[in-house]
C-alpha positions in Angstrom: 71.6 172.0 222.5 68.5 173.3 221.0 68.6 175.4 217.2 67.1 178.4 220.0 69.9 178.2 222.5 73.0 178.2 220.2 70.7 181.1 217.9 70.6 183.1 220.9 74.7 182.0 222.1 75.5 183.1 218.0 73.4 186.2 218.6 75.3 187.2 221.8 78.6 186.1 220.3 77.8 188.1 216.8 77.2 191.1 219.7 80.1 190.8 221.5 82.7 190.6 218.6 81.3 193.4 216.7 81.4 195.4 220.4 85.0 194.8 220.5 85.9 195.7 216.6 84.1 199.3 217.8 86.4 199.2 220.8 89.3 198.6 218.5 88.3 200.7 215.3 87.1 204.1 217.0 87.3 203.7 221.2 91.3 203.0 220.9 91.8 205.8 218.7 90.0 208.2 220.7 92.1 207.0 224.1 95.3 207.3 222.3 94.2 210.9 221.2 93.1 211.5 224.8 96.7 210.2 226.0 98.4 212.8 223.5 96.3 215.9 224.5 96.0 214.7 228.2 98.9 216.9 230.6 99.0 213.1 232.8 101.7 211.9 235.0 101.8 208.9 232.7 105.5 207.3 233.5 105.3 205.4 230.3 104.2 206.5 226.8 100.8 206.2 225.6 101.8 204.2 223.2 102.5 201.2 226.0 99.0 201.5 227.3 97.1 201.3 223.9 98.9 198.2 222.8 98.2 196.7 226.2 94.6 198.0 225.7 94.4 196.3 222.1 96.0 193.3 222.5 93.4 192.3 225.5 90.7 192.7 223.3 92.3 190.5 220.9 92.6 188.0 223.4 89.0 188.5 224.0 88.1 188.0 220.3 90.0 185.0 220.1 87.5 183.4 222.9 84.7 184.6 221.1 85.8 182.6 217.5 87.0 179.7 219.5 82.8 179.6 221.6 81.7 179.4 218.2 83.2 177.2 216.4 82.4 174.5 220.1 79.1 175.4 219.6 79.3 174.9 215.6 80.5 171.7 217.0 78.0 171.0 220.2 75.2 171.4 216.9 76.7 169.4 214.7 77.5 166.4 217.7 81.0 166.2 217.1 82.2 168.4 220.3 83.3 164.6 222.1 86.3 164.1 219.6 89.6 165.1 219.8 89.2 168.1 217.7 87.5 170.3 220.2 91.0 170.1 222.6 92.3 172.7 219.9 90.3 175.4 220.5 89.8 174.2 224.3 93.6 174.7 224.3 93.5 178.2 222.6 90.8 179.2 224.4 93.0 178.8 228.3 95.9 180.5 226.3 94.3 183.5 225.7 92.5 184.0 228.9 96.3 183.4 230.4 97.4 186.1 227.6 94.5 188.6 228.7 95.8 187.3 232.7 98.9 188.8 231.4 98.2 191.6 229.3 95.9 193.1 232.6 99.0 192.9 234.9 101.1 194.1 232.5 98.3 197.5 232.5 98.7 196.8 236.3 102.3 197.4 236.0 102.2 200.2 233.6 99.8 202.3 235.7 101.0 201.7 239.3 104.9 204.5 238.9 103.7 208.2 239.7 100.7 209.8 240.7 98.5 209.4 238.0 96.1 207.0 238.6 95.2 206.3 242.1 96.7 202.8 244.0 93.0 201.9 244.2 93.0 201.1 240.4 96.1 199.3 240.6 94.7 196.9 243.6 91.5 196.8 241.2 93.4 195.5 238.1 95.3 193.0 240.4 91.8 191.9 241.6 90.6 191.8 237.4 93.9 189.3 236.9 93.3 187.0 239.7 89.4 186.8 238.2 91.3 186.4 235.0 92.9 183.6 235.7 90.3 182.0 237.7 88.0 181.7 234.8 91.5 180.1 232.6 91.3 177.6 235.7 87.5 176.8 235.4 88.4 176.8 231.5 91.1 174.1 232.5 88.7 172.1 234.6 86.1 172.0 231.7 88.7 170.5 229.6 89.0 167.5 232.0 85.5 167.1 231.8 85.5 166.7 228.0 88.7 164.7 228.1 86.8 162.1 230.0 83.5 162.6 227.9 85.6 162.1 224.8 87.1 158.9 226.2 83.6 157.4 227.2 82.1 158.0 224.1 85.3 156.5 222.4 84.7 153.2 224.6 81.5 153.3 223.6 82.1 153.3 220.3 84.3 150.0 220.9 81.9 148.8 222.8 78.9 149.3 219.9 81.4 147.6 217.5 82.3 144.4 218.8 78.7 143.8 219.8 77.7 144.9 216.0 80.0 141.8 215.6 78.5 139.7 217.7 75.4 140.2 216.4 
């Protein structure tokens, strides 16, 4: 990767994670004030939804660290090592998390008449996305499972002819 490309990718990450510390610090706050004041048909307390609400973004956060610290990685050449798994690893667990946290809001909003069964179908329709992108994650992990073997063998490989030679 080029010093431009993982600029821009740290710009856009640097973007993103301040975005969601807004969300959390003053757009939570506001909804669960909303929630309180709001005369809803809510069948659970508002409590229930914010917590959903904050623990996504969490999940959401914890991609963004875990992109960076790959591309930290991608810069410095050491992505094809064993290392990388860990936050490859953390990264599908958190997109299964935010899978979970959605259907959970799913779940929450679909008793009594307050939000229309539209939304619900929607938010079903968010977690099968979700998990399709932990999938595509999952698949990208294979990929570098097998790049990190090749480059191990070559490694070997470079060594015993060092030897030879």
């Amino acid at each position: 990767m080029g010093k431009l490309t993982v600029l821009a990718l740290r710009g856009v990450l640097v973007a993103l994670l301040a975005g969601s510390l807004f969300l959390q610090a003053v757009m939570v706050p506001l909804l669960g004030r909303d929630l309180d004041r709001a005369d809803t048909d809510l069948a659970h307390p508002p409590a229930a939804y914010l917590v959903t609400v904050v623990l996504g973004i969490v999940t959401a956060q914890v991609v963004l660290v875990c992109v960076w610290r790959l591309v930290t990685m991608v810069r410095r050449g050491t992505v094809f090592s064993h290392a990388a798994f860990r936050y490859v690893h953390i990264v599908i667990g958190a997109f299964v998390a935010a899978a979970l946290l959605m259907f959970t809001l799913g779940v929450l909003l679909a008793p009594g008449e307050a939000v229309a069964p539209g939304i619900v179908l929607l938010i079903g329709g968010a977690v099968v996305a979700i998990l399709g992108v932990a999938l595509v994650v999952l698949v990208l992990r294979m990929l570098l499972a097998q790049a990190v073997a090749r480059d191990v063998e070559a490694a070997q490989l470079q060594a015993e002819l060092a030897e030879v030679i």
